[in-house]
PQR file with spaces between the fields and no chain letter, atoms N, CA, C, O and H, PARSE charges and radii, in Angstrom:
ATOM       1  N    UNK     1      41.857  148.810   54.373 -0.4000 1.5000
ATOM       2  CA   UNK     1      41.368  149.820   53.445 -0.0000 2.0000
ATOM       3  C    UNK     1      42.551  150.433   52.693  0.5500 1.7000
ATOM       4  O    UNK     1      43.482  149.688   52.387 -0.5500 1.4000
ATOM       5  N    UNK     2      42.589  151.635   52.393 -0.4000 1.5000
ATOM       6  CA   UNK     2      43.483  152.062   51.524 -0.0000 2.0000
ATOM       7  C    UNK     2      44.352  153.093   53.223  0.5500 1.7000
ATOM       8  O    UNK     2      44.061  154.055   53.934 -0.5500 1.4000
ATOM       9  H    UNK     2      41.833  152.241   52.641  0.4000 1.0000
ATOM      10  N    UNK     3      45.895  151.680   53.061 -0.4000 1.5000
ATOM      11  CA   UNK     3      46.363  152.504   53.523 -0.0000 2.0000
ATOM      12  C    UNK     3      47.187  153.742   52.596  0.5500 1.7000
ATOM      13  O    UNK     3      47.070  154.926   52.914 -0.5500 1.4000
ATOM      14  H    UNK     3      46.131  150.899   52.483  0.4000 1.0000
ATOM      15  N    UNK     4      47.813  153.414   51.718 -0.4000 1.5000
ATOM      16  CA   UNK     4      48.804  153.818   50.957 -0.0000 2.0000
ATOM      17  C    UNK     4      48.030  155.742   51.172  0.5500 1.7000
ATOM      18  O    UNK     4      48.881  156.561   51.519 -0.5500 1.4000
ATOM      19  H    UNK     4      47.909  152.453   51.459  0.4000 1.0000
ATOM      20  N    UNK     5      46.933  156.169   51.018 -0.4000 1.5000
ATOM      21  CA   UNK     5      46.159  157.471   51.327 -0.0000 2.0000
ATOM      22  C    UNK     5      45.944  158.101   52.164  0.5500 1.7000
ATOM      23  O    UNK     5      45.840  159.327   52.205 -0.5500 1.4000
ATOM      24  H    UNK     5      46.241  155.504   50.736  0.4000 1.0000
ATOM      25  N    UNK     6      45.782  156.858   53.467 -0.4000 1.5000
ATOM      26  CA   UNK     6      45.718  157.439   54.833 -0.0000 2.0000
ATOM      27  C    UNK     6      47.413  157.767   55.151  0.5500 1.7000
ATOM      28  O    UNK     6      47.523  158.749   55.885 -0.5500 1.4000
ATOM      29  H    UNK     6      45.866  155.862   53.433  0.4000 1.0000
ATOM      30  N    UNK     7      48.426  157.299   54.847 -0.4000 1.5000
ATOM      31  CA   UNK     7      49.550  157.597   55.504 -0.0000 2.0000
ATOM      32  C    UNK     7      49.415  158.766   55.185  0.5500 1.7000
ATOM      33  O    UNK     7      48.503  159.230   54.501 -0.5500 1.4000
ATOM      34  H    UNK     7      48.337  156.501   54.250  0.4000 1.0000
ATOM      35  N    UNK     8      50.612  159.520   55.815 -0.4000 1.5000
ATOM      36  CA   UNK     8      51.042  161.046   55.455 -0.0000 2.0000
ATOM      37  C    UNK     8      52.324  160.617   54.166  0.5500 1.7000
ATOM      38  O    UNK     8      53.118  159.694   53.984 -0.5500 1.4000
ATOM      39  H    UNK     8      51.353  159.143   56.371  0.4000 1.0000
ATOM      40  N    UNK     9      51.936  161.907   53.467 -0.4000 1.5000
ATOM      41  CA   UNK     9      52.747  162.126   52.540 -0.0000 2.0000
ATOM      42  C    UNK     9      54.130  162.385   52.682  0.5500 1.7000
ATOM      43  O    UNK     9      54.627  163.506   52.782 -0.5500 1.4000
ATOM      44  H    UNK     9      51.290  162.656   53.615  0.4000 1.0000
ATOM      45  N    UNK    10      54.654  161.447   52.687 -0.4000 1.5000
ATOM      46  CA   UNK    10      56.633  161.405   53.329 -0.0000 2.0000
ATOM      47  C    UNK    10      57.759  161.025   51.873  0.5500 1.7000
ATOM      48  O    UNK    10      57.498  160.033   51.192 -0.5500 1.4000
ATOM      49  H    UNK    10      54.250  160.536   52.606  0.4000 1.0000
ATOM      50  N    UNK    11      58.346  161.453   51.704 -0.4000 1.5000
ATOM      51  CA   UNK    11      59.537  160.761   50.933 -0.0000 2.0000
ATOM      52  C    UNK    11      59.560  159.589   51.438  0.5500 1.7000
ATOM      53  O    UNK    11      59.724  159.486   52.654 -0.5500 1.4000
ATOM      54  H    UNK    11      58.558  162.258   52.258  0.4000 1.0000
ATOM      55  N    UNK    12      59.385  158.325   50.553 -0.4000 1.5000
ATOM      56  CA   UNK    12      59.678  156.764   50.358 -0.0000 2.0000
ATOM      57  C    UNK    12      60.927  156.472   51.018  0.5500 1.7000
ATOM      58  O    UNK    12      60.449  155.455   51.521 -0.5500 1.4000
ATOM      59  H    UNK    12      59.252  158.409   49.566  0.4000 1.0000
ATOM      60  N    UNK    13      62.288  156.474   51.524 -0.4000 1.5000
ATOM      61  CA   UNK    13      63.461  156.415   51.547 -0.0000 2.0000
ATOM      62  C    UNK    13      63.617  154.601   51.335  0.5500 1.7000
ATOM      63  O    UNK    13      62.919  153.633   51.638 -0.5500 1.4000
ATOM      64  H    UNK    13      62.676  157.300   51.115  0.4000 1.0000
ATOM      65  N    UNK    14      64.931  154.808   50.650 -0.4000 1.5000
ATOM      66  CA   UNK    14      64.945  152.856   49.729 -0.0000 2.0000
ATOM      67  C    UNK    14      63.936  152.707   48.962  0.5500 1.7000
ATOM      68  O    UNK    14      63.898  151.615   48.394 -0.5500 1.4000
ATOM      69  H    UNK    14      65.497  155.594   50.404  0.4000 1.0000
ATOM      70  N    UNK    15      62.499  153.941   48.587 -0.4000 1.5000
ATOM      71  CA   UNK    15      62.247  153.101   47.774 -0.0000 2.0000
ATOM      72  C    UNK    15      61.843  154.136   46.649  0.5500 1.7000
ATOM      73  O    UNK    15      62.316  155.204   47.039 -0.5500 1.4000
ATOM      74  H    UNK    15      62.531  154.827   49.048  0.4000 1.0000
ATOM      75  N    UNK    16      61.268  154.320   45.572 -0.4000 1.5000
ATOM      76  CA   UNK    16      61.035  155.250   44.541 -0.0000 2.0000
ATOM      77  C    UNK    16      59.714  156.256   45.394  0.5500 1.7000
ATOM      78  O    UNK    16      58.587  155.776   45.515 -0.5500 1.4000
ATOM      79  H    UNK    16      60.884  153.453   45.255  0.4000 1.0000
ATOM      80  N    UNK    17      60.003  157.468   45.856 -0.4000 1.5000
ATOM      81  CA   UNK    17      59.075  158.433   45.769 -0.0000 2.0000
ATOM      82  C    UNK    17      57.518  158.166   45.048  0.5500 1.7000
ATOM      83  O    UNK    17      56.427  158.010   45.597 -0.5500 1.4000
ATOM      84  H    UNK    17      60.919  157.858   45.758  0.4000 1.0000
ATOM      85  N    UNK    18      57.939  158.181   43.387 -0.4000 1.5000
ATOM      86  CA   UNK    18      56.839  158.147   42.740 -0.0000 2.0000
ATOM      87  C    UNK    18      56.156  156.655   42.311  0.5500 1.7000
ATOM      88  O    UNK    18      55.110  156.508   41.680 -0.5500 1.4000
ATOM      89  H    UNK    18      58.825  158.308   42.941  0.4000 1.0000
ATOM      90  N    UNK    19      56.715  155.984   42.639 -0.4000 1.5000
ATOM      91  CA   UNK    19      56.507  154.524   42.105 -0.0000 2.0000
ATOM      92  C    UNK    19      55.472  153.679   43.257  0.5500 1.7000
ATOM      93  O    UNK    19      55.159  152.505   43.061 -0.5500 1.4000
ATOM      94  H    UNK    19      57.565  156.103   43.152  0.4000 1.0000
């Protein structure tokens, strides 16, 4: 399913935050 929503909201580290 949609993980990318279920994670918690964390700073990306290596990769772009917003991207």
């Amino acid at each position: 399913a949609n993980d990318r929503l279920a994670r918690p909201r964390a700073p990306a580290r290596g990769r772009d935050p917003h991207r």
